[in-house]
VEXDREN-2710 file (C-alpha; in Angstrom, 1 decimal):
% VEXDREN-2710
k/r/px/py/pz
1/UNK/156.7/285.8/110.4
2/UNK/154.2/285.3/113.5
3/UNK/151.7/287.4/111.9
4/UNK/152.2/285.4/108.6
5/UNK/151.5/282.2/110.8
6/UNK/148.8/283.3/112.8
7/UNK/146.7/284.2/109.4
8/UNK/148.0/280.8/108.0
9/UNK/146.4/278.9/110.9
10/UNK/143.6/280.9/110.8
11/UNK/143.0/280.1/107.5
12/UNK/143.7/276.4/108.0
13/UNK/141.0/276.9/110.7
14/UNK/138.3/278.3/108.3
15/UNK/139.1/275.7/105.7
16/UNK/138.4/273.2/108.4
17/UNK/135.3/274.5/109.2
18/UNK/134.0/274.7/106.0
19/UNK/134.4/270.8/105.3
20/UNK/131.4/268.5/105.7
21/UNK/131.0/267.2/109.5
22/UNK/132.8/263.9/110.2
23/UNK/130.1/261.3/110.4
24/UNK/130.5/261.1/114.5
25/UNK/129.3/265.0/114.4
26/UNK/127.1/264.5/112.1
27/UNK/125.5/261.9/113.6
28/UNK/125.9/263.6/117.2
29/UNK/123.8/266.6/115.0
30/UNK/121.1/264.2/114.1
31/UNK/120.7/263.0/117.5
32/UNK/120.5/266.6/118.9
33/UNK/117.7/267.1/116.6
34/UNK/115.3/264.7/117.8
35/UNK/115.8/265.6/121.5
36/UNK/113.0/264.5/123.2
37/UNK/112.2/261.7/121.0
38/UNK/115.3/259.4/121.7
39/UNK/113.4/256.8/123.8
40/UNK/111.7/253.7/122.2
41/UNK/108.8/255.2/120.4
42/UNK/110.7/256.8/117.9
43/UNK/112.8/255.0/115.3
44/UNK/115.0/257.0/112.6
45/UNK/117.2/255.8/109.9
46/UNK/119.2/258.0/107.2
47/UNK/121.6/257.6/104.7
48/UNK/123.8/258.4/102.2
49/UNK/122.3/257.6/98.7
50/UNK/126.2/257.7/97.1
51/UNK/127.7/255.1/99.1
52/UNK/124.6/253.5/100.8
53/UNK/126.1/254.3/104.2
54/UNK/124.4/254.8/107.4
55/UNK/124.8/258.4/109.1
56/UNK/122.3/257.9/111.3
57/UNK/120.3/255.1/112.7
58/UNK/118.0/254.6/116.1
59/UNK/115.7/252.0/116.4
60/UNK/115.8/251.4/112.6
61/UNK/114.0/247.7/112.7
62/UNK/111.7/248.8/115.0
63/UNK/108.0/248.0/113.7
64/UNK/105.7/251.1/114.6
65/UNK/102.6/253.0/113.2
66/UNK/103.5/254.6/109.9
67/UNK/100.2/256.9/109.9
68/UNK/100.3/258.1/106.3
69/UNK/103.8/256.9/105.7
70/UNK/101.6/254.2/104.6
71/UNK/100.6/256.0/101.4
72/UNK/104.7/255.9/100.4
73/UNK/104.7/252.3/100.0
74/UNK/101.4/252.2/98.0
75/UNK/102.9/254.8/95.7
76/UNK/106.6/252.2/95.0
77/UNK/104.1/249.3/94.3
78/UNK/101.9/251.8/92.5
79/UNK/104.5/253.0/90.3
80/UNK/106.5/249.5/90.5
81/UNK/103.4/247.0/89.3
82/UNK/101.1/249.3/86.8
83/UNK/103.7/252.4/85.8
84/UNK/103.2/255.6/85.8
85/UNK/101.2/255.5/82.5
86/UNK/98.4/253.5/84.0
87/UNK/95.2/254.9/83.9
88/UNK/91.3/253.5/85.4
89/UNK/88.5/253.8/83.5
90/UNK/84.5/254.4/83.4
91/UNK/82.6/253.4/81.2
92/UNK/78.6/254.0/79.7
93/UNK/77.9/250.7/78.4
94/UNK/74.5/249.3/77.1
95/UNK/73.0/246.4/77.8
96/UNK/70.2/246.0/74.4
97/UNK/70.0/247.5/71.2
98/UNK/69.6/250.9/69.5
99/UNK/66.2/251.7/67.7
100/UNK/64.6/253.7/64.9
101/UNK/64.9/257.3/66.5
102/UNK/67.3/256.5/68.9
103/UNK/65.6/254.4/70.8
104/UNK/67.7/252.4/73.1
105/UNK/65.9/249.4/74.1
106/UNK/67.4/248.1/77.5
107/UNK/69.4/249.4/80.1
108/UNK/71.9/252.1/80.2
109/UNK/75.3/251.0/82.4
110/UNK/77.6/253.3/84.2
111/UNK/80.7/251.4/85.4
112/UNK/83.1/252.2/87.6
113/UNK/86.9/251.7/87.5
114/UNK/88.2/252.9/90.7
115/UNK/89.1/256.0/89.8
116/UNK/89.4/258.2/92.1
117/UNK/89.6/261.3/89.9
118/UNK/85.6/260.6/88.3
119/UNK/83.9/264.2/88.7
120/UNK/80.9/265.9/87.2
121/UNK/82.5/267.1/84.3
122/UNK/84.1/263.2/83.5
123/UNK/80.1/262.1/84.1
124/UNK/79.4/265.1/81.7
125/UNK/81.6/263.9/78.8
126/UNK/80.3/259.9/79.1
127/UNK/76.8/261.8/78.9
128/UNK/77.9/263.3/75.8
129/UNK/79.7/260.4/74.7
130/UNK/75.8/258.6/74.8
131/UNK/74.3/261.0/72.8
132/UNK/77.1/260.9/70.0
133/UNK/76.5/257.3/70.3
134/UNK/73.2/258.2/68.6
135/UNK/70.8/257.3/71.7
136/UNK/68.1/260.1/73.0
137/UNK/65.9/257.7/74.9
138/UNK/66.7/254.4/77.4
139/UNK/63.7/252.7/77.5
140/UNK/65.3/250.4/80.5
141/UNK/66.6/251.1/83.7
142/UNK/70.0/253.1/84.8
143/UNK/72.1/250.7/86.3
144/UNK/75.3/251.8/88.3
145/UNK/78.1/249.1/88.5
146/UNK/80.6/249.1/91.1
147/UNK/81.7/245.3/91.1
148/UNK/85.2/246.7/90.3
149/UNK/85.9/246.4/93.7
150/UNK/84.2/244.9/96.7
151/UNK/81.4/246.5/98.9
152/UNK/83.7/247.3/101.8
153/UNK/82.9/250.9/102.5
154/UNK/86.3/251.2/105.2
155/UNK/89.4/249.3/105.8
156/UNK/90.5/247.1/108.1
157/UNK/91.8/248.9/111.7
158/UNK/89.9/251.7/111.1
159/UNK/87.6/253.6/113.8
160/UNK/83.9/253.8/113.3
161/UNK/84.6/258.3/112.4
162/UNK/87.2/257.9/109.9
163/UNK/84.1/257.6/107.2
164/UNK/83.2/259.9/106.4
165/UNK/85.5/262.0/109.1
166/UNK/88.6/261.3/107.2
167/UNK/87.9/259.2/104.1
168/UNK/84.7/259.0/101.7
169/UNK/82.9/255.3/101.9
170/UNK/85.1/253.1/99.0
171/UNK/83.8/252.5/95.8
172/UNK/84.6/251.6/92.6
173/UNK/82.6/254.2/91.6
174/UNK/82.2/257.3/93.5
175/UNK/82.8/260.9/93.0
176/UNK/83.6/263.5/95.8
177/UNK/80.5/264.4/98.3
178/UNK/78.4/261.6/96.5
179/UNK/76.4/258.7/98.5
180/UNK/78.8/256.0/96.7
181/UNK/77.3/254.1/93.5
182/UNK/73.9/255.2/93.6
183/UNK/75.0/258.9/93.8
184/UNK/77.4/259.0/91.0
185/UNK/74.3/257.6/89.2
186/UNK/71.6/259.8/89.6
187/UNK/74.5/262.6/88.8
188/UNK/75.2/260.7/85.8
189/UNK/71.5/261.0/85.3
190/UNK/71.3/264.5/85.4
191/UNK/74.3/264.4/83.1
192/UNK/72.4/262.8/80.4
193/UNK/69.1/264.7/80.8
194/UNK/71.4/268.2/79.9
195/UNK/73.0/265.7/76.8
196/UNK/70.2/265.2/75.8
197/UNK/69.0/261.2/76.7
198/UNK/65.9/260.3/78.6
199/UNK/65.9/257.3/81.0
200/UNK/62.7/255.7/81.1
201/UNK/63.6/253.6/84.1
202/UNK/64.9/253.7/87.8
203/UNK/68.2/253.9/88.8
204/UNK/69.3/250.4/90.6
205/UNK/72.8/248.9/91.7
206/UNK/73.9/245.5/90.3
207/UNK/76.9/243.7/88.3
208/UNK/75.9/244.2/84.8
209/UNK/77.2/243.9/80.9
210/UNK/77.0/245.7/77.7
211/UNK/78.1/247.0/74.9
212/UNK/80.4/250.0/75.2
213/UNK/79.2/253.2/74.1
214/UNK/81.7/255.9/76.3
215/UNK/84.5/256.2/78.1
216/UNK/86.1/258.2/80.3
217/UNK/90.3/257.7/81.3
218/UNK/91.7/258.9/84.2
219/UNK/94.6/261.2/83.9
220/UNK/98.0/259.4/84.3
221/UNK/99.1/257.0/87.7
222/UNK/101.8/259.6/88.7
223/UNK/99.2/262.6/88.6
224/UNK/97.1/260.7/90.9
225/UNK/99.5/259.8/92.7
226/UNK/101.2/263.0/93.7
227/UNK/97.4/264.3/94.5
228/UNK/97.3/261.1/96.7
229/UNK/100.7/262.5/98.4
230/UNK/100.5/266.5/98.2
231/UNK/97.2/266.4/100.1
232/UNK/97.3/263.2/101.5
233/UNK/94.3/262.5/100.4
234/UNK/92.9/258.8/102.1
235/UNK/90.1/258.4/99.9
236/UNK/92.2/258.2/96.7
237/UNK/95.3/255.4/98.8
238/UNK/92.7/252.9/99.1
239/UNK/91.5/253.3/95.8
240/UNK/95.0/252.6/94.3
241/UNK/95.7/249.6/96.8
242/UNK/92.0/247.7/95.6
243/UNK/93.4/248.9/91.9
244/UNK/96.4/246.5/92.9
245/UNK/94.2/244.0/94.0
246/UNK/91.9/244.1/90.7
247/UNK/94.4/244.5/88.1
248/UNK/97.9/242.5/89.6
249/UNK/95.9/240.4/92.6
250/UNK/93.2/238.4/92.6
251/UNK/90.1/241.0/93.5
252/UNK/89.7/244.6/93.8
253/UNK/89.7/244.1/97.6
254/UNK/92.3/245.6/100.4
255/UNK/93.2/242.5/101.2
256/UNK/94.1/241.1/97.7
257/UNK/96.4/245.2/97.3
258/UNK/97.9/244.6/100.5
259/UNK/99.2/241.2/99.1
260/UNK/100.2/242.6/96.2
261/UNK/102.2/245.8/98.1
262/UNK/103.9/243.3/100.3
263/UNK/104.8/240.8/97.2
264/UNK/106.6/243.7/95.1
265/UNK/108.2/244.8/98.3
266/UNK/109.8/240.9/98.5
267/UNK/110.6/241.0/95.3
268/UNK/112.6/244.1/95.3
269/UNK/114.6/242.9/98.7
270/UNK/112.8/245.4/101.0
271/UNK/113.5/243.8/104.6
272/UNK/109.6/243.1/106.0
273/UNK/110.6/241.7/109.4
274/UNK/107.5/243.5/111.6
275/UNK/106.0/245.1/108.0
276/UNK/102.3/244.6/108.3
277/UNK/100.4/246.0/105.3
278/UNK/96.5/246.2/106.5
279/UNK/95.2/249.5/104.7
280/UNK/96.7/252.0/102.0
281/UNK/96.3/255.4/103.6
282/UNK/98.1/254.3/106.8
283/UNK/94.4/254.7/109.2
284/UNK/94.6/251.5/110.2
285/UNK/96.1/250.7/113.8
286/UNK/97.1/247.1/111.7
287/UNK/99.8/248.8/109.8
288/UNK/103.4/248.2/111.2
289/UNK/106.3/249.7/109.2
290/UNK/110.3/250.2/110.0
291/UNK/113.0/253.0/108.8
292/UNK/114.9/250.3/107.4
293/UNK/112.0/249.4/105.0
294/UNK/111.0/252.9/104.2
295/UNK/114.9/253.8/103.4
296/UNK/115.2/250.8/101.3
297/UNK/112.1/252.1/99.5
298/UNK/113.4/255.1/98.9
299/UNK/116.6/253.3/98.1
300/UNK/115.1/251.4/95.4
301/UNK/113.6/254.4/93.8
302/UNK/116.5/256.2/93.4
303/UNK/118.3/253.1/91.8
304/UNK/115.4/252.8/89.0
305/UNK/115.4/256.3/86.9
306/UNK/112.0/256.0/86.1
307/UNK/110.1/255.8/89.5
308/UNK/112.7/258.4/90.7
309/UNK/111.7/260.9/88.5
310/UNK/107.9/260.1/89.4
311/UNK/108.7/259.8/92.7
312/UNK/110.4/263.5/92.8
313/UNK/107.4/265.0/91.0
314/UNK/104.8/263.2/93.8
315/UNK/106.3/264.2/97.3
316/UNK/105.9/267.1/98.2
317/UNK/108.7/270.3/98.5
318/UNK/109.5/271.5/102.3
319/UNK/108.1/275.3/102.3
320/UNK/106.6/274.8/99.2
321/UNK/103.2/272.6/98.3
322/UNK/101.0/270.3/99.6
323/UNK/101.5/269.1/103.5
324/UNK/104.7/270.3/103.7
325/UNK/103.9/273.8/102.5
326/UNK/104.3/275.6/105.9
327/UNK/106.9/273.2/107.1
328/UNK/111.0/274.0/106.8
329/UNK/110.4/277.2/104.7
330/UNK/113.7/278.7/105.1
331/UNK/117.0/278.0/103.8
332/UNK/118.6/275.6/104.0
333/UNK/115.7/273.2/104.1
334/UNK/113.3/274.9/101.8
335/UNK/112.7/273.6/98.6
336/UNK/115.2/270.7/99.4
337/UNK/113.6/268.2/101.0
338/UNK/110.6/266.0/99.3
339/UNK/108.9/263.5/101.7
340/UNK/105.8/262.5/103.0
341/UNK/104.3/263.1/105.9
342/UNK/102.3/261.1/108.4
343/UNK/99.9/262.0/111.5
344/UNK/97.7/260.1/113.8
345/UNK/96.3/260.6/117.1
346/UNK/99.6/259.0/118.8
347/UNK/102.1/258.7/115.7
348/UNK/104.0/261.2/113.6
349/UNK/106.1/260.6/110.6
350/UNK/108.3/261.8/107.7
351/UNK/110.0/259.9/105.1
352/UNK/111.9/260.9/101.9
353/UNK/114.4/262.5/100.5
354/UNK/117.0/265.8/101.4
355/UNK/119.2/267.4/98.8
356/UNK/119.4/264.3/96.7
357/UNK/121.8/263.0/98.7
358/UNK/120.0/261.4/101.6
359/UNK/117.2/259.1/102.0
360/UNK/115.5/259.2/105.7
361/UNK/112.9/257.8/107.9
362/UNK/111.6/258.8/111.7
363/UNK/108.8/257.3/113.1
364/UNK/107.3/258.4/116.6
365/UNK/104.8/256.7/118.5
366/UNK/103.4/257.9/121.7
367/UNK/100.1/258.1/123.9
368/UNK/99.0/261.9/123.9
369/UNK/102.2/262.6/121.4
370/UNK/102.4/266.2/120.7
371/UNK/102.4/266.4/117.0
372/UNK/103.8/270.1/117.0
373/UNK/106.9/269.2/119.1
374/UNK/107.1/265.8/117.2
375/UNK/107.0/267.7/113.7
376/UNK/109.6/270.4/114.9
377/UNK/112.2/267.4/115.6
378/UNK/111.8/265.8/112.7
379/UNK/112.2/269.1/110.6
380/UNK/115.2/270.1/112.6
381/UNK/116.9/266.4/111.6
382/UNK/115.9/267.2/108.1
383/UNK/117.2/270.7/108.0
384/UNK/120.8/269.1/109.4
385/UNK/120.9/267.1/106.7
386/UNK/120.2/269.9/104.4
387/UNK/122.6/271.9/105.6
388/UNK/125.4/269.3/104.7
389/UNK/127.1/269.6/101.3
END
């Protein structure tokens, strides 16, 4: 009979063990996690996405640099105001008439959309959409039209190296390793020479007209936004946030995006006490954000099925793609958590999701912050969390 209660208890034991961890141990897990970034610069938040309760919270109001935590908010208003169907255009317009063998008489317009995707071959297939349009010769100039959005080449808060150290100079229309408008042009230029059409005239920047001849769409919101994500790419955040601006605000200008990000964020009960909203990519040393507001981002996602099931396809997978690729890469973590990351000289980040079952934010800010020790504590919190069932 001993022997038969002995295994009993052991059993009852095991069985115990195998539950999930009260929420005190749990939380006591969580905090062991971050050790060495307890103190005021770091602020973390995480719960569960069930019952809405809070497993873990430090600091969660606290207003700090969100570094390219930033680019998560853009992505909610993204998906929130335009949908994940949206797509920018460019456009070949002309500006005069088309002649006895194909004479265009007037200028030839290349207008930009603020897409961030444009390339060679997109300028390839508006050069071929001229020549279908029956025109071999422009008798006028080439004129390259960027009013889409303002001339601001940076954003606000940002050093003097982040162009073109960490961002291309903004434009409406502008194509990787280009010199902005004028560059996109005299590519598109060449474009048209190998389809074909002759420009007579010079190439010249100015707000212009026309009838449309060609034009090239950007692939889907959601693609460019999980390219914006993956890679973290800076360039292609501000282009989206001056896309708010032009299509929902009043100007394609950072200023009039960052309205419009903080406006849907109100609207959606997102709790903004210390938000600031200066930039999209999160460069700015403007840009204040809390754990509670990211978590209630993420929140809010998961409530509305169809930004969740954008949002899962645009953050990237722990030990799999994009920033996260060599980060948490064994069980239980890999392949189970989807967030985004963030680093600046003195701020780290990670926002998203674990196992959906819990959203979660940390932030750290600190002078000389060691983004190696700062990464490793917020994959251990993450990996906690994974391991929970």
């Amino acid at each position: 009979m001993l022997a038969i209660r002995i295994a009993v208890s052991a059993a009852l034991v095991a069985a115990v063990a195998a539950q999930p961890a009260p929420a005190a141990t749990l939380r006591a897990r969580l905090q062991a996690a971050l050790s060495g970034f307890t103190g005021p610069g770091t602020a973390a938040l995480a719960v569960d996405l069930a019952t809405g309760r809070v497993v873990y919270a430090h600091g969660a109001a606290s207003a700090l640099l969100p570094a390219s935590n930033e680019k998560l908010v853009v992505t909610y208003a993204a998906l929130q105001a335009l949908g994940p169907s949206f797509r920018m255009q460019t456009s070949a317009l002309g500006e005069g008439r088309l002649g006895p063998g194909g004479v265009w008489s007037g200028s030839l317009v290349l207008r930009g959309g603020g897409d961030p995707t444009l390339d060679r071959a997109g300028l390839g297939r508006l050069a071929q959409g001229v020549r279908d349009a029956g025109i071999r010769r422009v008798t006028g100039s080439l004129v390259a039209d960027e009013s889409w959005f303002d001339r601001r080449r940076s954003g606000p808060g940002w050093k003097v190296r982040y162009v073109p150290g960490e961002s291309q100079a903004l434009s409406a229309l502008a194509i990787p390793g280009t010199s902005g408008a004028l560059g996109t042009a005299a590519l598109f230029r060449q474009a048209l020479a190998q389809a074909g059409v002759r420009v007579d005239g010079p190439t010249k920047r100015a707000r212009a007209g026309g009838w449309p001849l060609a034009t090239r769409w950007s692939p889907p919101l959601a693609e460019i936004l999980r390219r914006m994500d993956v890679e973290s790419d800076n360039f292609t955040a501000e282009l989206v946030l001056k896309q708010l601006g032009a299509v929902v605000g009043e100007a394609g200008t950072t200023a009039a995006g960052a309205e419009v990000v903080r406006s849907i964020l109100a609207a959606h009960a997102v709790p903004l006490a210390g938000v600031r909203i200066a930039d999209g990519s999160g460069l700015s040393a403007l840009d204040r954000l809390t754990p509670k507001a990211l978590v209630t981002i993420l929140q809010r996602s998961w409530a509305d099925r169809e930004i969740r099931s954008a949002l899962f396809g645009i953050l990237p997978v722990s030990g799999r793609d994009g920033t996260l690729e060599d980060r948490m890469a064994r069980a239980p973590a890999r392949g189970n958590v989807r967030a985004k990351t963030g680093t600046l000289d003195d701020a780290s980040a990670l926002s998203g999701y674990v196992r959906e079952r819990y959203a979660f934010s940390i932030l750290v800010n600190a002078p000389g912050l060691s983004w190696t020790a700062a990464r490793a504590a917020q994959d251990r919190f993450a990996t906690v969390l994974a391991k929970q069932r």
